[in-house]
RODO-2510 file (C-alpha; in nm, 4 decimals, decimal comma):
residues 392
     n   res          X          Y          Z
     1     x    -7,0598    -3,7773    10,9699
     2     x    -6,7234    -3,8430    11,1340
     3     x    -6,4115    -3,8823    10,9209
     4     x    -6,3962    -4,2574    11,0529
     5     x    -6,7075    -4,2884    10,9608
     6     x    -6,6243    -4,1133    10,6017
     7     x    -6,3145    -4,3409    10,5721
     8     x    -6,5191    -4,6428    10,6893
     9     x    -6,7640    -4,6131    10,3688
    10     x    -6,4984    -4,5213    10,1482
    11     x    -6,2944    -4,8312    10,2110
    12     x    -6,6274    -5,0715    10,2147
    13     x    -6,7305    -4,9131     9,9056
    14     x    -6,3806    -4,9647     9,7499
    15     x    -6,3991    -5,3244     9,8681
    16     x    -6,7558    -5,3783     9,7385
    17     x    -6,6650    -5,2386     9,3628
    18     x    -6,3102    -5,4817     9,3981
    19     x    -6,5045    -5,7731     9,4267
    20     x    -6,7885    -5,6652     9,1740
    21     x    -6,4334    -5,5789     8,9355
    22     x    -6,2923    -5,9492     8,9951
    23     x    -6,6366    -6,1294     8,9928
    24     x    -6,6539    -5,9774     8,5813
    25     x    -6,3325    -6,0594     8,5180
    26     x    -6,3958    -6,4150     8,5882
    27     x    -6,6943    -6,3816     8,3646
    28     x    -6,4739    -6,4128     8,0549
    29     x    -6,1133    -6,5195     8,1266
    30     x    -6,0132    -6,7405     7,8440
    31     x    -5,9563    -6,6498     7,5021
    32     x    -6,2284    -6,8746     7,4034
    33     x    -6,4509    -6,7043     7,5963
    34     x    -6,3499    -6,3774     7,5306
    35     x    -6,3846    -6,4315     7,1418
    36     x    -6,7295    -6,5468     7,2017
    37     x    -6,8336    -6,2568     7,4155
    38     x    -6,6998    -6,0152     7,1170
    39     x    -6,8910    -6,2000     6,8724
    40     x    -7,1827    -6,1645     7,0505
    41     x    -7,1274    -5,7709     7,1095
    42     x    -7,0759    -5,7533     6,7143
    43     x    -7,4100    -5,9175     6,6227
    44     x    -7,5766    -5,7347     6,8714
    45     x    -7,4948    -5,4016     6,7142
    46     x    -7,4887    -5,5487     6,3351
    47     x    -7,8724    -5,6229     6,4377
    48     x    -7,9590    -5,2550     6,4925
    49     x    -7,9425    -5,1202     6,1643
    50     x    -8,0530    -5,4845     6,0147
    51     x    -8,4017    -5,4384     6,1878
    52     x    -8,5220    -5,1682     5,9651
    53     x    -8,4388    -5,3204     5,6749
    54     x    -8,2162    -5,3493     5,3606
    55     x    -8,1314    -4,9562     5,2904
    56     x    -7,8385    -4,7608     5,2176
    57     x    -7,8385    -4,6114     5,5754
    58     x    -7,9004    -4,9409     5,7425
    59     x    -7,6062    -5,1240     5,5145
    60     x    -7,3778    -4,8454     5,6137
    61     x    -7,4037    -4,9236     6,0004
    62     x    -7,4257    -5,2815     5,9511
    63     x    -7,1171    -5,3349     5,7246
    64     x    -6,8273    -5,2768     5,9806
    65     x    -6,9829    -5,5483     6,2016
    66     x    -7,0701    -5,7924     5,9436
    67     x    -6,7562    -5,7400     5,8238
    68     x    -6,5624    -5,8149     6,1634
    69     x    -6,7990    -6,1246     6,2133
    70     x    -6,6714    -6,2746     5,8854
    71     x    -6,3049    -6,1440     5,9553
    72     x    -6,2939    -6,0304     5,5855
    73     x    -6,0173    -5,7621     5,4189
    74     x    -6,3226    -5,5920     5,2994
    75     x    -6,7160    -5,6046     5,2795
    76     x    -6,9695    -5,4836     5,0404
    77     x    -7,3544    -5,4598     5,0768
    78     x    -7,5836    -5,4688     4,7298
    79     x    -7,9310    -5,4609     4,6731
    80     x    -8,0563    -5,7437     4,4849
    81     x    -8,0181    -5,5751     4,1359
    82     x    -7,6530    -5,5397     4,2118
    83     x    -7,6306    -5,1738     4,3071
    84     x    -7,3812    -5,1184     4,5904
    85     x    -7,5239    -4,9840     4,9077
    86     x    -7,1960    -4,9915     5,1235
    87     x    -6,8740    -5,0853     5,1180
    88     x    -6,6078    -5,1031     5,4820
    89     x    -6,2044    -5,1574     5,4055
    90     x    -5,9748    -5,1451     5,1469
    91     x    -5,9572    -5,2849     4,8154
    92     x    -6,2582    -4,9865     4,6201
    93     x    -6,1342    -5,1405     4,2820
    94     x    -6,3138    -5,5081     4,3159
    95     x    -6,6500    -5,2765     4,3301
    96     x    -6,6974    -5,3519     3,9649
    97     x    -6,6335    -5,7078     4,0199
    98     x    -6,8674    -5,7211     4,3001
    99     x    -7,1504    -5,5329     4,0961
   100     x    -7,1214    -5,8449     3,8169
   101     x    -7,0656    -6,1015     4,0828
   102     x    -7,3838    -5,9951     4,2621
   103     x    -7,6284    -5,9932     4,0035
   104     x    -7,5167    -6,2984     3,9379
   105     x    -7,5396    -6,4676     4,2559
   106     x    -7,9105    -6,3200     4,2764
   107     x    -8,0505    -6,5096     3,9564
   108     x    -7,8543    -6,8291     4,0652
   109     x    -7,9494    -6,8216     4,4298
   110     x    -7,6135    -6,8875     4,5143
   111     x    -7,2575    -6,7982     4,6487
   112     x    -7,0436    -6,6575     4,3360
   113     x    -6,6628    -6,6566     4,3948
   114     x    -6,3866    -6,4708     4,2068
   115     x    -6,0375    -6,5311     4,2015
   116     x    -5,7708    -6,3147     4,1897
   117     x    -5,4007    -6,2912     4,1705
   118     x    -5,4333    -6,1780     4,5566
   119     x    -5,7736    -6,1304     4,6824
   120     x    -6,0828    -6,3466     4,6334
   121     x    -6,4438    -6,2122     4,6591
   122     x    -6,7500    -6,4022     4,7712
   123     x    -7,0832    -6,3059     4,6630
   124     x    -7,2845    -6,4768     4,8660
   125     x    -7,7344    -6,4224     4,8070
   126     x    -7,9568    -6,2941     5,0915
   127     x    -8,2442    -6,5548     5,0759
   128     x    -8,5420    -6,4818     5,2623
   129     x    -8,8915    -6,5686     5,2430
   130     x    -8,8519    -6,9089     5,0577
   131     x    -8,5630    -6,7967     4,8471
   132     x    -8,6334    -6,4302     4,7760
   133     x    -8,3178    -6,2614     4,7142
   134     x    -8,3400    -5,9450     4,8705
   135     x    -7,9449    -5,8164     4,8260
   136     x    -7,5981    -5,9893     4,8233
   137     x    -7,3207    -5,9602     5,0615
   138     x    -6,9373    -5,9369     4,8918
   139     x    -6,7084    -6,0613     5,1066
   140     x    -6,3223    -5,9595     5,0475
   141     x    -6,0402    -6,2190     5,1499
   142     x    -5,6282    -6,2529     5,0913
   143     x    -5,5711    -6,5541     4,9018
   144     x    -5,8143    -6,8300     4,7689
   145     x    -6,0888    -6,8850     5,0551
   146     x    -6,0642    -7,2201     5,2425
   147     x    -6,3924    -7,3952     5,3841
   148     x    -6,3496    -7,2506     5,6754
   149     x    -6,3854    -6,8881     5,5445
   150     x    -6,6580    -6,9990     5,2902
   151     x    -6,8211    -7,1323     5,6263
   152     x    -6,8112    -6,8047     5,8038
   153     x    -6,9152    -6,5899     5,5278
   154     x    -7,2398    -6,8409     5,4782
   155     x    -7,3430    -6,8461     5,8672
   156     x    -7,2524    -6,4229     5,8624
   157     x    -7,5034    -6,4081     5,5424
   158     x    -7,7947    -6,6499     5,7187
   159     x    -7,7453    -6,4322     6,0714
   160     x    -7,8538    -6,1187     5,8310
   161     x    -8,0906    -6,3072     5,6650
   162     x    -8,2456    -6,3282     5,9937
   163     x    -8,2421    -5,9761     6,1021
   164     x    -8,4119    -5,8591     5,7858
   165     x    -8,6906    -6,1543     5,8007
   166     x    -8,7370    -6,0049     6,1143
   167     x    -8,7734    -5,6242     5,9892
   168     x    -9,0552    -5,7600     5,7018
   169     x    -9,2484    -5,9032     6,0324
   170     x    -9,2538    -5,5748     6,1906
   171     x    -9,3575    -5,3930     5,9006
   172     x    -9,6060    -5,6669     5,7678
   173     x    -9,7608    -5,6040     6,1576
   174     x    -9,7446    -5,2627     6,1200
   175     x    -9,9170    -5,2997     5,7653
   176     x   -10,1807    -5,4756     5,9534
   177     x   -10,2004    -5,2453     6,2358
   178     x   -10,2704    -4,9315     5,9954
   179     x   -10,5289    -5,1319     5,7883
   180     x   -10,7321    -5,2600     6,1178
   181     x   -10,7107    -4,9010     6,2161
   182     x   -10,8328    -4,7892     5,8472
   183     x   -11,1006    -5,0562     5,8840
   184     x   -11,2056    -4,9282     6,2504
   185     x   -11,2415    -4,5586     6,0942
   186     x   -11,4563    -4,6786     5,8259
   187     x   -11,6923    -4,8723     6,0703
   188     x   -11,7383    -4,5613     6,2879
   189     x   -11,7775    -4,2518     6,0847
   190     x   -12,1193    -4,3303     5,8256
   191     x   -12,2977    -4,3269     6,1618
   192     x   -12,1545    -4,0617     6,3311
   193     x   -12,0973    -3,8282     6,0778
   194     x   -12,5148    -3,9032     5,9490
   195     x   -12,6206    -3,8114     6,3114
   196     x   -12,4204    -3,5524     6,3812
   197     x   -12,5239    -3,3416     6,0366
   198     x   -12,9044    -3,4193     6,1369
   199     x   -12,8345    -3,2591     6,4701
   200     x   -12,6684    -2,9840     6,3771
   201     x   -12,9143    -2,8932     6,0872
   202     x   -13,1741    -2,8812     6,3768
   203     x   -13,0089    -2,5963     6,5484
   204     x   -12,9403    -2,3967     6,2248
   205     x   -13,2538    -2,2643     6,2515
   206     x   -13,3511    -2,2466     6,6416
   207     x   -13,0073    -2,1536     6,8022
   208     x   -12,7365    -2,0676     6,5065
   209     x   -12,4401    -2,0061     6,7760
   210     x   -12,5595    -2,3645     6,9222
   211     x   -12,5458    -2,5208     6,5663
   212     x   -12,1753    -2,3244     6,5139
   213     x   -12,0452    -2,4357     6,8427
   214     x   -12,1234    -2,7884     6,7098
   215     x   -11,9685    -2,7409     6,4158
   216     x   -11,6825    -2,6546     6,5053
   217     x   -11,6858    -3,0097     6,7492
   218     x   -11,7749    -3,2110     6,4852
   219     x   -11,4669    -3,0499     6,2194
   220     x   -11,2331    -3,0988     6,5569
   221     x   -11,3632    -3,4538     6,5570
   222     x   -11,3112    -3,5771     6,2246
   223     x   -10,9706    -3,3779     6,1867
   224     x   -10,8330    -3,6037     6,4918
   225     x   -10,9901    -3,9127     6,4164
   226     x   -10,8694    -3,9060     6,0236
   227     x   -10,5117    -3,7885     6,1736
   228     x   -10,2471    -3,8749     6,0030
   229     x   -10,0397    -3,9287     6,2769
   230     x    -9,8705    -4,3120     6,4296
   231     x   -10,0555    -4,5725     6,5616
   232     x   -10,0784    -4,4680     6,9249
   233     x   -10,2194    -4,1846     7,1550
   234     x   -10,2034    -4,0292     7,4911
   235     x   -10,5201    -4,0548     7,6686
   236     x   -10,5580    -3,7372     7,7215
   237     x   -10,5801    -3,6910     7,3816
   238     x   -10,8179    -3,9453     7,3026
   239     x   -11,0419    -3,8092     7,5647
   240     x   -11,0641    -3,4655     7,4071
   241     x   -11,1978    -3,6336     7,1357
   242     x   -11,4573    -3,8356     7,3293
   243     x   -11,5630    -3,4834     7,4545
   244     x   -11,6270    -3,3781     7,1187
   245     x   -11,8251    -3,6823     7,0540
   246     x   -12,0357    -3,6278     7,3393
   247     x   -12,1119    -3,3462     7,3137
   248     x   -12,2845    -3,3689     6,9694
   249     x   -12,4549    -3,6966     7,1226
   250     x   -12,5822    -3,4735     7,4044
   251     x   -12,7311    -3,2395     7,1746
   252     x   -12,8649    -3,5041     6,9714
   253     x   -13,0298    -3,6298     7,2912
   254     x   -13,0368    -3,4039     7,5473
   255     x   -13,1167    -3,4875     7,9157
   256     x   -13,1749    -3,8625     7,8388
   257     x   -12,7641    -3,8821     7,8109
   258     x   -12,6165    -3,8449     8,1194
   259     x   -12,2334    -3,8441     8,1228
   260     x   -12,0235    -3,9230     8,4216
   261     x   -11,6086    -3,9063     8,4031
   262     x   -11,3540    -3,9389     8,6895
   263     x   -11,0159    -3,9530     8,5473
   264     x   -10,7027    -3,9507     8,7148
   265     x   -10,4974    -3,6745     8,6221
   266     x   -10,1368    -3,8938     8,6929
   267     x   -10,2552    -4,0972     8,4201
   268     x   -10,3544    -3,8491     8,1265
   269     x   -10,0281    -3,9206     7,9568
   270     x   -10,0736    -4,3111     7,9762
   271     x    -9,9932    -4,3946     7,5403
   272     x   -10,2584    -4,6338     7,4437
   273     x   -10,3271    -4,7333     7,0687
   274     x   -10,5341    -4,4606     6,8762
   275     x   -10,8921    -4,5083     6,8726
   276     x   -10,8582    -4,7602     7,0985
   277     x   -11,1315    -4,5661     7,3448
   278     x   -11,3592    -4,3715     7,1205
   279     x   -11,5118    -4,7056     6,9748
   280     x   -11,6430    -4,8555     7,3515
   281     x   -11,7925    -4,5062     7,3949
   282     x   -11,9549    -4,5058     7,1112
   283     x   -12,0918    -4,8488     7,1409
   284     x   -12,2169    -4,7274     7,4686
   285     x   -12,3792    -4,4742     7,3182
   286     x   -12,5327    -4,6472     7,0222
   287     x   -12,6249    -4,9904     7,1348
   288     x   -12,6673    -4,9719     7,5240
   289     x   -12,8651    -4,6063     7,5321
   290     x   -12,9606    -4,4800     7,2103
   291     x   -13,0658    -4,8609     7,1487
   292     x   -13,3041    -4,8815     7,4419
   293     x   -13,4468    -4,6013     7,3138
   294     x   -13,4858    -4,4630     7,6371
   295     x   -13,1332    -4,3099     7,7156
   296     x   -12,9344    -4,3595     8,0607
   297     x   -12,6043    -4,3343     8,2223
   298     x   -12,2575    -4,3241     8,0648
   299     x   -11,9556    -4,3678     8,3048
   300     x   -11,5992    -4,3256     8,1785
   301     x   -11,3153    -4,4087     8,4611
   302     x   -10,9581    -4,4129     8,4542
   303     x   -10,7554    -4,4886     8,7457
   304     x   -10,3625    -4,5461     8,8461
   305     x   -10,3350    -4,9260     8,9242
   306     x    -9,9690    -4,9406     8,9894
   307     x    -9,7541    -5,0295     8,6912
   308     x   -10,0819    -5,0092     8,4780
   309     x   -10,3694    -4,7391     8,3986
   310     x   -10,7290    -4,8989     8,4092
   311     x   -11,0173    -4,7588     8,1807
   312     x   -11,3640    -4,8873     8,1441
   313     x   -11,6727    -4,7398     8,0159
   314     x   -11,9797    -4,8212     8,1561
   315     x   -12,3792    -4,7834     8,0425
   316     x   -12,6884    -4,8872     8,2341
   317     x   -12,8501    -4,9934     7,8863
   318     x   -13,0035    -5,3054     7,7825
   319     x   -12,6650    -5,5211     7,7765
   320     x   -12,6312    -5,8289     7,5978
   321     x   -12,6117    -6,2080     7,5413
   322     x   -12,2832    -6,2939     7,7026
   323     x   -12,2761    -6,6068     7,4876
   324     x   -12,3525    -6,3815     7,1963
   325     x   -12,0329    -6,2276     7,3331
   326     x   -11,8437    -6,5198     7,3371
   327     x   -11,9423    -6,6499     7,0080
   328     x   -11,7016    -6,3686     6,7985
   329     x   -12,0230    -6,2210     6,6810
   330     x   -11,8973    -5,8863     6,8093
   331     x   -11,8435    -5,7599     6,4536
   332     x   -12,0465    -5,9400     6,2499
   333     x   -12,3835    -5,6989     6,1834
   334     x   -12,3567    -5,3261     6,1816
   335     x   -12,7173    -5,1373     6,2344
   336     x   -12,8549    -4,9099     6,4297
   337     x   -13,2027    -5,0668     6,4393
   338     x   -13,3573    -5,3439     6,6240
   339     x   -13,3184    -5,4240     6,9516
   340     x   -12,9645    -5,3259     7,1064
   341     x   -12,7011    -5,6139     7,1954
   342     x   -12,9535    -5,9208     7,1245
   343     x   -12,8070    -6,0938     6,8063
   344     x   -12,9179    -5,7769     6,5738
   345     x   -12,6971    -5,5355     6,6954
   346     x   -12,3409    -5,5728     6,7421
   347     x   -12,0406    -5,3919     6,9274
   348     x   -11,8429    -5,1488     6,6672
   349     x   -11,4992    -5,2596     6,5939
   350     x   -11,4409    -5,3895     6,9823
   351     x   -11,2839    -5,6986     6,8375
   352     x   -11,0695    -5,4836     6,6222
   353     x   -10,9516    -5,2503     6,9319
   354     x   -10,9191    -5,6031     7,1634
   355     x   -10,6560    -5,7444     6,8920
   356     x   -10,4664    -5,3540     6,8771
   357     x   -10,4491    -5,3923     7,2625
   358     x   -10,3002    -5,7473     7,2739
   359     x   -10,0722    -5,6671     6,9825
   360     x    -9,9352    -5,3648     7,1597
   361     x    -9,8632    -5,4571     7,4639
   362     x    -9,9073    -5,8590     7,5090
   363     x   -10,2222    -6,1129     7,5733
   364     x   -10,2548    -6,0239     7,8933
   365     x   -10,4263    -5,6645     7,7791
   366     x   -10,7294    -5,7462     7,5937
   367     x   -11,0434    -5,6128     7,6668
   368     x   -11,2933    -5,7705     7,9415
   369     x   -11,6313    -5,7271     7,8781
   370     x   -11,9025    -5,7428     8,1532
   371     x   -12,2789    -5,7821     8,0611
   372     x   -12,6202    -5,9475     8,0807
   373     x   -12,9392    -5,8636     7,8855
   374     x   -13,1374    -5,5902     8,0928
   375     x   -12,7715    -5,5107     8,3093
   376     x   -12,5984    -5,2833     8,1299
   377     x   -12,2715    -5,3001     7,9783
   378     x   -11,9413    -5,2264     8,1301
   379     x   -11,5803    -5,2485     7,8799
   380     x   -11,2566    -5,2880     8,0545
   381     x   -10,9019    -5,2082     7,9117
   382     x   -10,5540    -5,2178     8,1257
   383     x   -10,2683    -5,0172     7,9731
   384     x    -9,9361    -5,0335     8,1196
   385     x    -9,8383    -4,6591     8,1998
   386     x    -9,4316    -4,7562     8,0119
   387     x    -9,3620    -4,9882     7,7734
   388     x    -9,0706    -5,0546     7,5601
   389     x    -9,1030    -4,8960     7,2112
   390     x    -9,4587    -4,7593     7,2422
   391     x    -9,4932    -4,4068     7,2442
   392     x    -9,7639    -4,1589     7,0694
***
């Protein structure tokens, strides 16, 4: 490249980042504007800590932004029996008076102010959930407060009010999201773990290292499906486990189970919620197979589509009554005899892993079942392979 050239691109690029420069500044120009801009920035960052709740590390990180929001001397955070979790400025000896003030304004439901010769405190309730009180915020000023401060203490104390409403909803979801997975355990392990022992027990005797090798799958098995771990999984993970499944379903039923994969290796790190996988294979294997009493085909697929990952398990078994499917009946009877997918025998937990999926990552990623009595059975999921906050 020629130094004309060089100088060429140095002097557009200058030009180009001048007019980005003076197209911001016109952004905020006034005062007004300004001022609003740096209120936003404040609540942005006193929402942070405010999101996971009313703590002593979350009241420390909130307090100097609360505190500039209200424009206060000082700013103390309690807990709703009074005890102080922070405190930002000057002015350590009203703590006492807060402590009194804030119990106080916790059994009234309302602000409590103290006068002094030169500073005033506000107490004023957090009320959530109907008029909970869940802490108090003390709010330091010079002189008697006027409406105006009284104003912006109130509308500072309802914005936080907000943020931690919002942190119960994420951990009354995530509440939810550990019982449906508890619930989902419980619906697949009496099953499994019956027919498993029953085929092992059959080896003892006939091939002992068979019966240890299975064993050994079926302690790997439970150990990862009882984890302890978060709500979410890599796939490759999760198919490990299906591996271990299989293969004590394969010994259980030898030839008559035949198993077909073809997984993308890009997408072996896709994080999809845990369990969220095992249950359609085991469905497959239960109803649509084992059901027929005849065996058949199991496909499992996973392919790169793009800015998502698509799975879906596949049987050649007897299928089912798609308006048995779209009834909600998915859940409703639990058995393993009968005829398979007719009204007698229903789907393990899919309606449990459908709501996981659409609670994860949006409506849009539910599961899509495909089916008709004597067709088979084929269970679709899409994962997208990033997504905000979800990681294993």
């Amino acid at each position: 490249m020629t130094p004309v050239i060089v100088t060429t691109v140095a002097v557009a690029l200058l030009v180009v980042a001048l007019l980005v420069w003076r197209r911001t500044q016109r952004v905020v120009t006034t005062p007004a504007q300004r001022a609003v801009h740096q209120a936003l920035h404040t609540a942005s960052l006193a929402a942070v800590p405010l999101r996971r709740g009313l703590t002593d590390e979350s009241a420390n990180e909130a307090a100097p932004h609360l505190r500039a929001l209200a424009g206060a001397d000082a700013l103390g955070v309690a807990d709703a029996e009074g005890t102080l979790l922070a405190w930002d400025g000057p002015h350590t000896a009203m703590f006492a008076s807060f402590a009194e003030a804030a119990r106080r304004a916790v059994a009234d439901e309302r602000p409590v102010l103290v006068t002094g010769d030169e500073h005033s405190l506000i107490a004023q309730p957090l009320l959530i959930d109907a008029g909970a009180a869940v802490g108090v915020l003390g709010m330091v000023t010079t002189g008697k407060p006027g409406p105006g401060m009284l104003g912006a203490v109130a509308e500072v104390a309802r914005y936080a009010c907000g943020q931690l409403e919002l942190a119960e909803l994420d951990a009354s979801r995530a509440r939810v999201d550990r019982a449906e997975l508890r619930a989902l355990r419980a619906q697949i392990s009496p099953h499994f773990i019956y027919n498993a022992l029953n085929t092992i027990a059959s080896f003892v005797r006939t091939d002992p290292d068979r019966a240890r090798e299975l064993i050994l799958e079926f302690a790997d098995f439970t150990r990862y499906s009882f984890r302890a771990a978060g709500e979410f999984t890599v796939l490759a993970d999760e198919l490990r486990n299906i591996e271990r499944y299989l293969a004590l379903e394969q010994a259980r039923f030898g030839d008559a189970l035949d198993v077909r994969l073809r997984i993308a290796p890009e997408v072996l790190g896709v994080v999809l919620p845990f369990l969220a996988l095992q249950p359609l294979v085991e469905n497959a294997v239960r109803h649509g197979l084992a059901g027929g009493g005849r065996g058949g085909q199991l496909s499992i697929v996973a392919v790169d589509a793009g800015t998502d990952c698509l799975i879906s398990v596949e049987d050649d078994g007897v299928g089912m009554d798609p308006d048995l499917l779209r009834s909600g009946a998915l859940d409703a009877v639990d058995t393993d005899t009968g005829p398979a997918r007719t009204g007698e025998a229903a789907h393990v937990g899919l309606a449990n892993v459908d709501d996981r999926l659409r609670a994860a990552f949006g409506n849009d990623y539910g599961l899509v079942v495909e089916t008709a009595p004597g067709a088979g059975t084929k269970v679709s999921m899409r994962v997208p392979k990033f997504r905000a906050g979800i990681r294993a």
